[in-house]
Structure formats: C-alpha cells, structure tokens
N, C-alpha and C positions, 0 to 999 in steps of 0.2 A: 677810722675808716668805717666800722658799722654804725657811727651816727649819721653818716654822709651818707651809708648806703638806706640804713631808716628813713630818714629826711626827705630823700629821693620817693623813696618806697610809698609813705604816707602822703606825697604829694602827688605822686601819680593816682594812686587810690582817690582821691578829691577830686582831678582832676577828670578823672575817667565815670566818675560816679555823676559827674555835671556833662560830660559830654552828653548823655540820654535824652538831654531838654537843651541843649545847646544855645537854640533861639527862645528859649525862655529863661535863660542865665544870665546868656550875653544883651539883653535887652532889659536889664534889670537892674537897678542900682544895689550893688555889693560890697558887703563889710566884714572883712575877717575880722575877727575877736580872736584875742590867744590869752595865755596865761601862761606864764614862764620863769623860773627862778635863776636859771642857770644860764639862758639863752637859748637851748638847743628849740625848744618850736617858736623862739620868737623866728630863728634865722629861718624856721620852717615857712612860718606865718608871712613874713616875707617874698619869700620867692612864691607864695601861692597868689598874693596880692597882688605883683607885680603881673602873675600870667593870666590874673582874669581881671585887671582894672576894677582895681576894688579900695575901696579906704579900707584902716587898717586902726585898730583900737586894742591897747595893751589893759586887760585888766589885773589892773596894780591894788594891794593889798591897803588898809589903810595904816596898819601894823605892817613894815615891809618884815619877810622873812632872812633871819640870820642864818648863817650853817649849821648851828646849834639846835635852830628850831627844824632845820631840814634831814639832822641825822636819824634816820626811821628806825637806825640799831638801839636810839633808847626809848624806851617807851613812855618816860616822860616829855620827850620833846615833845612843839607845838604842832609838827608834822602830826606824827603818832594821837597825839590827844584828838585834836579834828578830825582827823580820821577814822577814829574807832569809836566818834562821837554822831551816828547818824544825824543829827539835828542840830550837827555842829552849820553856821554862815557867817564865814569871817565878814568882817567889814569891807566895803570896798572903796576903795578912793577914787573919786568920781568917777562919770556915768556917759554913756553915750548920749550928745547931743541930738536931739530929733533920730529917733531910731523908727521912729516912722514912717521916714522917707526910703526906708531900705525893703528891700523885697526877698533879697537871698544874703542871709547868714554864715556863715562860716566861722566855728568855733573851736579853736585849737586848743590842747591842754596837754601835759605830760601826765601818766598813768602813778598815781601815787596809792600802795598794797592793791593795785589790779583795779583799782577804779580811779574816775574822776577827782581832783583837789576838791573838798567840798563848799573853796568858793566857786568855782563852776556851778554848782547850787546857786548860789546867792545871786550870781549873775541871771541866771537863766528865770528865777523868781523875780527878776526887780521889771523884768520886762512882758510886754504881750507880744508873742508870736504868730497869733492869730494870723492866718495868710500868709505867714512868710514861709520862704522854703528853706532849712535849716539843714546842714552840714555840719557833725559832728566828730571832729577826726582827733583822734588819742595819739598820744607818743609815747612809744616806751622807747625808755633810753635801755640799750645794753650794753652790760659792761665788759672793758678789753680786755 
C-alpha cells in the first residue's frame, strides 16, 4: 500500500510540475527514461507515459543486477561498491534512438543510500540536453 501510495505521490508531483507550461509539454514530443530493478518506477514510468503521450525507454544495465548485487546491507555488493564510488558509470546496454527528436525528458530512478543509481550518471552523460526540458523524479521505496 505505501508503494501504491509513492507511485501515486511521485506521479502527481511530475505531473503537476508540467502542468505550469502545459502547452509547452503537450506540444512536445516526450520520453520518459526510468531505471528499475524491482519494477516499482518501471510500473511508475508507466502510468506517467501513458498520461502524457510519451515513449517510454527502460535503461537496462549491460551487467543486469542480481539480488546479491542489490543487498545495500553488504558492503561489498555491486550496489554498495558503485555507490560509494563517486565516479563509479556502470555500462549501459543500449541507447536511445534519435534522442534528438525529443524536447521533454523525463527521467525516473529509485533512491539508492539517498541518491541517484550511479547509472543515472552514465545516462545523463551519454547525451546532450541542450534545449531540452528535463524532469527528474526519484523513488524511494518504503518499507512495510
């Protein structure tokens, strides 16, 4: 129930954050970008796609992540290591086609030790955003 009610939460915050230029959103070709291990902001990524007519681009790891690599309690995991690695950019297995053609962004991630996955990095470096209008919405999952 508090993912449902997050999911909610974080997609109204996007949504309401776009209403302010409305006819500059809605006149725009739109691409949510997410990142997701679990599901929870793919299913977010999703419904935000759907309410603003947008393609939808999953950026997938080119190393996918086990459970192993995602338990944050050992600090050897691959979570842990890239994470406490500022300059850590996992690989990414491919790329947005003509990202050029897109004018508003929207880029979904889950909160991994209170920031960003540091392929979110690697994403956001592989491209130019120049001119575009960029949406950056975080998930944190809570636990029941």
């Amino acid at each position: 129930m508090k993912n449902l009610l997050m999911t909610a939460l974080a997609l109204m915050v996007t949504i309401g954050a776009m209403a302010q230029n409305k006819t500059e959103v809605n006149a725009s070709k739109k691409l949510v970008v997410y990142f997701s291990c679990t599901g929870t902001t793919e299913s977010s990524a999703q419904n935000l796609a759907q309410a603003v007519g947008a393609d939808i681009y999953e950026i997938r790891p080119a190393k996918p992540y086990t459970s192993a690599d995602l338990n944050w309690r050992n600090r050897s995991s691959r979570n842990s290591m890239e994470m406490n690695n500022s300059s850590s950019r996992p690989d990414i297995a491919g790329n947005v086609a003509n990202m050029a053609q897109y004018e508003t962004v929207f880029i979904g991630f889950p909160i991994w030790w209170n920031l960003a996955p540091t392929i979110i990095n690697t994403f956001i470096e592989s491209y130019d955003f120049k001119g575009k209008r960029l949406f950056l919405s975080q998930h944190r999952v809570v636990a029941a």
